[in-house]
C-alpha positions as CSV (number, residue, x, y, z in Angstrom):
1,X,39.4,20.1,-0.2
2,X,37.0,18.2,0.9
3,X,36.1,17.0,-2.3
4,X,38.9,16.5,-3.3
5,X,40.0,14.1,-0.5
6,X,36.9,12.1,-1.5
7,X,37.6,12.0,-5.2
8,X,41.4,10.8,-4.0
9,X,39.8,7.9,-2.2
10,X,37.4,6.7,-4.5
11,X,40.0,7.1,-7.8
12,X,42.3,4.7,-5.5
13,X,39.5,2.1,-4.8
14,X,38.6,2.0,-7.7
15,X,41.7,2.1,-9.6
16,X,44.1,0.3,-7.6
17,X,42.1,-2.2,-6.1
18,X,38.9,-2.8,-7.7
19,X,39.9,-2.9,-11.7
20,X,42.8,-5.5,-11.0
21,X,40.5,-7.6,-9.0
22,X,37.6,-7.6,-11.4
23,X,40.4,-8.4,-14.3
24,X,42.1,-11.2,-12.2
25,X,38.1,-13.1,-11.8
26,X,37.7,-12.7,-16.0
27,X,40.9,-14.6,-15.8
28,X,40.0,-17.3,-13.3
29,X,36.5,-17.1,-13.9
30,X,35.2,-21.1,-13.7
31,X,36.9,-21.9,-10.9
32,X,34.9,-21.9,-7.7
33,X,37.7,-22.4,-4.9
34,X,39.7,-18.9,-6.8
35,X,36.7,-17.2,-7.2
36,X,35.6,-16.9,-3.5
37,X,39.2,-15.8,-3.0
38,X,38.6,-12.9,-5.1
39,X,35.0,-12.0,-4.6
40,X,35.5,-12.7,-0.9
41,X,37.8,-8.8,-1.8
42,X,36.4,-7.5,-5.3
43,X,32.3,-7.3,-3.5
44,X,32.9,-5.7,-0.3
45,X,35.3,-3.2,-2.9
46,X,32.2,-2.4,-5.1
47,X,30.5,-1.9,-2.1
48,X,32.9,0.8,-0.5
49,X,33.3,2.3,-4.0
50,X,29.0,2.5,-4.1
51,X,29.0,3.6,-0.5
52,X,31.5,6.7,-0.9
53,X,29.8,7.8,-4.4
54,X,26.3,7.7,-2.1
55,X,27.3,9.1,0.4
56,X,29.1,12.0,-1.2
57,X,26.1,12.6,-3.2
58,X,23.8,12.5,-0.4
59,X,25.9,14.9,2.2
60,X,23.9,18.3,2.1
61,X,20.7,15.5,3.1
62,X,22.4,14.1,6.2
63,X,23.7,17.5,7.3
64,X,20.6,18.4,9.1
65,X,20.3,14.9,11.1
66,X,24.0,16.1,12.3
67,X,22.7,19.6,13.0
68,X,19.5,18.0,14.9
69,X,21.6,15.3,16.5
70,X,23.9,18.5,18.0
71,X,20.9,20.1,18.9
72,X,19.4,16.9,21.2
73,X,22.7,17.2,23.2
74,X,22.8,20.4,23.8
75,X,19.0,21.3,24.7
76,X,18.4,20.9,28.6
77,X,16.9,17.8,29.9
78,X,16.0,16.1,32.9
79,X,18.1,13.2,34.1
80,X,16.5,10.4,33.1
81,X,16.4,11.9,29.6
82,X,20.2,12.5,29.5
83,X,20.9,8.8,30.6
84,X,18.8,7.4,28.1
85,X,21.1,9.1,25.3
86,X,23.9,8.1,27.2
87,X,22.7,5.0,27.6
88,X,22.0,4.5,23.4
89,X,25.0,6.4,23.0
90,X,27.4,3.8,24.7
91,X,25.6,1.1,22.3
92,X,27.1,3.0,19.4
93,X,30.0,3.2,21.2
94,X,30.9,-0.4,21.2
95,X,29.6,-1.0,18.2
96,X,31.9,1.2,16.9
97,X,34.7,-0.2,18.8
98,X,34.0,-3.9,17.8
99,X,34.0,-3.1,13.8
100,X,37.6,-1.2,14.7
101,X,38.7,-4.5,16.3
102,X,37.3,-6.3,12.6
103,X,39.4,-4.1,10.7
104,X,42.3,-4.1,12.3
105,X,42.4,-7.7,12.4
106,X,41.9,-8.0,8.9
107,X,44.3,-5.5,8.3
108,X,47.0,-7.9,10.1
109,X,45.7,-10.7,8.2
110,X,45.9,-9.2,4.9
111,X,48.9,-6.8,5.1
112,X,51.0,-7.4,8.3
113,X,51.1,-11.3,7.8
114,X,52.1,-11.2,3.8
115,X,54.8,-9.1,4.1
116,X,56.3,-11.8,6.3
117,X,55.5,-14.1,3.6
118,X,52.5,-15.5,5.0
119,X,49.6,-15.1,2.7
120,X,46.2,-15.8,3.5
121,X,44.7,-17.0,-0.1
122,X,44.3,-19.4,-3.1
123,X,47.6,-19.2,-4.9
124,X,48.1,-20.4,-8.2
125,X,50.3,-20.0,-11.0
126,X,47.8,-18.2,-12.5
127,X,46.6,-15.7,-10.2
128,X,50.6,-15.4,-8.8
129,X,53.1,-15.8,-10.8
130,X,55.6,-14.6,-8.8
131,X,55.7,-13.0,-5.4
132,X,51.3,-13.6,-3.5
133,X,50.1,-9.9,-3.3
134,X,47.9,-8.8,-0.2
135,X,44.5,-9.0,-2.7
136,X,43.8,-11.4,-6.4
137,X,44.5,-8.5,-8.4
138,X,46.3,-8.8,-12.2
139,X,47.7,-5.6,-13.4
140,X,48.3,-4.4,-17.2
141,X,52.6,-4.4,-15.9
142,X,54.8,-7.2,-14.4
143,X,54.7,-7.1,-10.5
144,X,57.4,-10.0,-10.6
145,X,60.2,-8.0,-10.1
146,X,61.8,-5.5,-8.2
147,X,60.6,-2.5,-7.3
148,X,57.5,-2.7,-9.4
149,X,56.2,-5.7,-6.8
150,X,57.1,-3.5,-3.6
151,X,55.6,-0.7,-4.9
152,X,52.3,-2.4,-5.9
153,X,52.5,-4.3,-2.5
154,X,52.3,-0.8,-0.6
155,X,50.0,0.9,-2.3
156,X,47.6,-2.1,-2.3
157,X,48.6,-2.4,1.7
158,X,47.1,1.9,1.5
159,X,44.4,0.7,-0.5
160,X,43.2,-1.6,1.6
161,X,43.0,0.3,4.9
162,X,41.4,3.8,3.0
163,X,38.8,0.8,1.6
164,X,38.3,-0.5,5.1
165,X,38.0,2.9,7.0
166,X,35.4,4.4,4.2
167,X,33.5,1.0,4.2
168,X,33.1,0.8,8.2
169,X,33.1,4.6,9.0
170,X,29.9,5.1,6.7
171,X,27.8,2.1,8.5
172,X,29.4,3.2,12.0
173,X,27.6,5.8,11.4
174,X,24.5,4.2,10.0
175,X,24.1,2.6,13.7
176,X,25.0,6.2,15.4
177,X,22.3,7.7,13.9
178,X,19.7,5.1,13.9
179,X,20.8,4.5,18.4
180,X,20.3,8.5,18.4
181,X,16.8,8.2,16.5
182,X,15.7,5.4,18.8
183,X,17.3,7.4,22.1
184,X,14.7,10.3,21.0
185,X,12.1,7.7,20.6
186,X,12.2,6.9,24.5
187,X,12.0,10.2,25.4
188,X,9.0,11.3,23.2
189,X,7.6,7.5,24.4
190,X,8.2,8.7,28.0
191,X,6.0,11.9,27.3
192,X,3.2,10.5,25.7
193,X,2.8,8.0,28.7
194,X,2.3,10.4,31.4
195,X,0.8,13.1,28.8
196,X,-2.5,12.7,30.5
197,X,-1.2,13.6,34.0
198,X,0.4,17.0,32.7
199,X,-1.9,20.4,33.1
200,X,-0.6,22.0,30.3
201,X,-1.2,18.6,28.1
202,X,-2.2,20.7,25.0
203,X,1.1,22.3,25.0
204,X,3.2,19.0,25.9
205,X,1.5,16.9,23.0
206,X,2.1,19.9,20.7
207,X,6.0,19.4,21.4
208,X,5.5,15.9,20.9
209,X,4.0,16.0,17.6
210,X,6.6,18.7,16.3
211,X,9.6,16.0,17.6
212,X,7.8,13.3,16.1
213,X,7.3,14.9,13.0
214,X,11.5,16.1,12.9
215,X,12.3,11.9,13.6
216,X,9.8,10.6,10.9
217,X,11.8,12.7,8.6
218,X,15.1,11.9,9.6
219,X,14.6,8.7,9.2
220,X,13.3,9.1,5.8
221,X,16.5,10.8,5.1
222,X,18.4,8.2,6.2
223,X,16.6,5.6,4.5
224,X,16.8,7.6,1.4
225,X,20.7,7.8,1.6
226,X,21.0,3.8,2.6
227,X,18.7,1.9,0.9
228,X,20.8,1.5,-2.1
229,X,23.8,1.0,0.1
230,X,21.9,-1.9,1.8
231,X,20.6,-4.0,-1.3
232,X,23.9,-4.5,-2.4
233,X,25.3,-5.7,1.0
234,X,22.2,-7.9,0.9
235,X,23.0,-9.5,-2.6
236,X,26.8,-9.8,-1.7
237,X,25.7,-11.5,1.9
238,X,24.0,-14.3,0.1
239,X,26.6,-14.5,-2.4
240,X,29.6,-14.6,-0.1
241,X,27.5,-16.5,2.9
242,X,26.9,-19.4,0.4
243,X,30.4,-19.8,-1.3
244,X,31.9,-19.8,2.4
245,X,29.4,-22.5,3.6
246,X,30.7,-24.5,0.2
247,X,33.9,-23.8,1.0
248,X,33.4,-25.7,4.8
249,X,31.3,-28.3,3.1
250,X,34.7,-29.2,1.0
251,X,36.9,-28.7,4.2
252,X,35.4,-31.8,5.3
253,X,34.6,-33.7,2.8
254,X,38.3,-33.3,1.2
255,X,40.4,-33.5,4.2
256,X,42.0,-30.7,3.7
257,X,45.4,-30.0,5.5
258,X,45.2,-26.0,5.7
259,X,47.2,-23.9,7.9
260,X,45.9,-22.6,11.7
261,X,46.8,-18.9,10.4
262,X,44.9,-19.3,7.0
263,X,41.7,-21.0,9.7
264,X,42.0,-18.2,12.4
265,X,41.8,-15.8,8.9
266,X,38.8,-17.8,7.4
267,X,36.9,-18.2,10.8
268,X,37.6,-14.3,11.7
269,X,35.9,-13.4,7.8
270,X,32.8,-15.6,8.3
271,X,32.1,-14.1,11.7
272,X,32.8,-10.8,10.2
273,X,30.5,-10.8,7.1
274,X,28.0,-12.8,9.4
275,X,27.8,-10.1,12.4
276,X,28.0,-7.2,10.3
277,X,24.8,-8.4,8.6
278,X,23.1,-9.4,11.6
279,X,24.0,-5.8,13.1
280,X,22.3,-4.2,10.2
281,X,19.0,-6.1,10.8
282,X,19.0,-5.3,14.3
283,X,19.2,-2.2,14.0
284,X,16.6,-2.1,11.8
285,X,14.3,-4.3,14.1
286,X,15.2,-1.9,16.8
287,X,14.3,1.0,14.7
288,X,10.9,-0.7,13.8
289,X,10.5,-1.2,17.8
290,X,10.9,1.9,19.1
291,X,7.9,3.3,16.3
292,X,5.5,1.3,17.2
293,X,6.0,2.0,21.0
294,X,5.0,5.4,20.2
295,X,1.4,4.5,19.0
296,X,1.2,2.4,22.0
297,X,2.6,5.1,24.5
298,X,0.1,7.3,23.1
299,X,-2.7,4.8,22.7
300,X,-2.0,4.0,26.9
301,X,-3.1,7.2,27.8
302,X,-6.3,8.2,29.7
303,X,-7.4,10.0,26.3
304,X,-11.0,9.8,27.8
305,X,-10.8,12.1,30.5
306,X,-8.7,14.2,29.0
307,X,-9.7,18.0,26.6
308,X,-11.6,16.9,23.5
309,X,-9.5,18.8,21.4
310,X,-6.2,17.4,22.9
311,X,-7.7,13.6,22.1
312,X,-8.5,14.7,18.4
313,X,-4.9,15.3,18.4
314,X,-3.4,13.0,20.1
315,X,-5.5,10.3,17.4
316,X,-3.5,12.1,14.8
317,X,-0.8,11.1,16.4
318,X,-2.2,7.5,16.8
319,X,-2.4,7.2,13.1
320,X,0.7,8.1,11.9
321,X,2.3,5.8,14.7
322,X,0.1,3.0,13.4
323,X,2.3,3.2,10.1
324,X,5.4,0.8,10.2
325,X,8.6,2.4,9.7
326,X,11.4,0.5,8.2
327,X,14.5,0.8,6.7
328,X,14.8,-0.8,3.4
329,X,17.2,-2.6,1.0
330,X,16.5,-0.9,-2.3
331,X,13.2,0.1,-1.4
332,X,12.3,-3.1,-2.0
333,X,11.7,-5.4,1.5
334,X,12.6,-4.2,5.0
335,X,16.0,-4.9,6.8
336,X,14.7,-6.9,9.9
337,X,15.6,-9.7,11.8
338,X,12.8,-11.8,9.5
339,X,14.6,-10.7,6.2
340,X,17.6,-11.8,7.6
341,X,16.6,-15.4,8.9
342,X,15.3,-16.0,5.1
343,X,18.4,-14.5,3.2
344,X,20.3,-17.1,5.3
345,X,17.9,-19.5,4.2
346,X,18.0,-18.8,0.6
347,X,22.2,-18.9,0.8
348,X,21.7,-22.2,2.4
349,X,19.9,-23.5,-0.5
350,X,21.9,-22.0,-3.2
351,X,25.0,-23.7,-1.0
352,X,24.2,-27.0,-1.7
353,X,23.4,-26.5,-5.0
354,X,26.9,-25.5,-5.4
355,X,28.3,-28.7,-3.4
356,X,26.1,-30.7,-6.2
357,X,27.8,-29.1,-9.1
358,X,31.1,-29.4,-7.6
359,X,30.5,-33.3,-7.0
């Protein structure tokens, strides 16, 4: 069943949302202003229909970060231990809670609002003939008349909000996993501080490395299952980030008289798309924090005065902490707060070479 319900989701996706929006931009494909009112839709659909494939793909690999994660929780711990996962887990929390907020406000900006006749796009003769629909889409029927435009109106309204669960639930859980990694990370950082000062240090350090080691590959699991996933949402960033800064560029310079709804709805999307990405690269930086503190943690220790044998080890340790660890966008550059500041750059650049073509 479970398959089943994914193979439901992706078939609608795919086939109600994501094949009439690709055949509506062949159809209006020249003209920039239409164009950014369908890809602004048909990307972050090719990304949900890329995400659930992925993911369903790559469930028997993420099953033992859930069975580790359940684990963490339920192992006794000192106070300070159990805060500090409280603590990370609140952050996933709100995070969480903010990209629900997102949704549902796109949700009442793409469904709620056109059913009351308000429609949030581009219309044209060509992409609407009759009656705006929720998305650009053009199907192989007439959607002009009755019920054929009701019908398609409500199953793209369905669409839309199986898209938008699938498409935030899978990077909601993205951050809950990498905010549990880096919670586990303060607590094996905690230990290797005061390593020195335990009596039993041999045994302590031998924990540590056996917890370090589980993390390492947990995180290679989960870079495994996103990379892909993230190289995408890169490309479509840039694309998207530099047809919306075109798109204020001609606000401007054309006067144009547009509607507070449709500049509440435009504002919302840029903040959206823009903190979505940011949050990725955080994370990531955090991530790329929290391992190197354990080679300092470990490097802080009185090593010196402790057993011979426990120092060989703990430089073991020392080494493999010495190696970056990064999430990555296609296995191809990191996601950090660096790769972020020059993807904005490089959708700058491409944004006024797009307000030079257009003038």
């Amino acid at each position: 069943m479970c398959n089943f319900r994914v193979l439901v989701v992706f078939m609608g996706v795919t086939f109600g949302l994501l094949i009439p929006s690709i055949h509506s931009l062949t159809r209006i494909f020249g003209d920039i202003i239409l164009m950014l009112d369908n890809l602004q839709f048909t990307l972050p659909t090719i990304s949900c229909s890329i995400r659930i494939v992925i993911f369903w793909w790559k469930k028997e690999a993420i099953i033992p970060i859930m069975n580790m994660i359940v684990e963490d929780w339920i192992k006794l711990k000192n106070a300070q231990e159990r805060n500090l996962m409280i603590r990370r887990a609140r952050c996933a929390r709100i995070i969480i809670t903010f990209a629900s907020c997102i949704m549902a406000s796109g949700c009442f900006f793409l469904i709620i609002l056109p059913s009351f006749g308000i429609s949030m796009r581009t219309t044209t003769n060509i992409t609407d003939p009759g009656k705006p629909m929720p998305l650009q889409t053009h199907y192989i029927y007439d959607v002009t008349n009755s019920p054929q435009y009701e019908l398609t109106f409500i199953s793209q309204s369905i669409y839309i909000v199986v898209a938008m669960m699938s498409y935030s639930g899978i990077d909601n859980f993205l951050g809950l996993l990498v905010l549990h990694i880096c919670g586990q990370l303060d607590i094996l950082k905690n230990h290797l501080t005061s390593l020195d000062k335990c009596v039993n240090s041999h045994e302590v350090l031998k924990s540590c490395i056996t917890r370090h080691i589980r993390l390492l590959r947990a995180i290679d699991i989960i870079e495994d299952t996103y990379n892909v996933m993230l190289l995408f949402l890169f490309v479509y960033f840039a694309i998207l980030f530099a047809f919306y800064g075109f798109r204020i560029i001609t606000l401007f310079d054309e006067e144009s008289d547009i509607s507070f709804p449709h500049l509440m709805y435009f504002a919302s999307t840029v903040i959206n798309i823009f903190a979505h990405m940011c949050l990725y690269c955080a994370l990531g930086e955090i991530l790329v924090a929290q391992c190197n503190k354990i080679y300092y943690a470990a490097y802080s220790n009185k090593w010196y005065t402790m057993n011979p044998k426990v120092t060989h080890n703990l430089l073991l340790l020392m080494i493999r902490g010495s190696k970056p660890i990064y999430l990555t966008a296609g296995k191809i550059f990191p996601v950090t707060m660096a790769t972020f500041c020059s993807l904005v750059k490089t959708s700058v650049g491409y944004m006024s070479v797009l307000h030079t073509t257009r003038s």
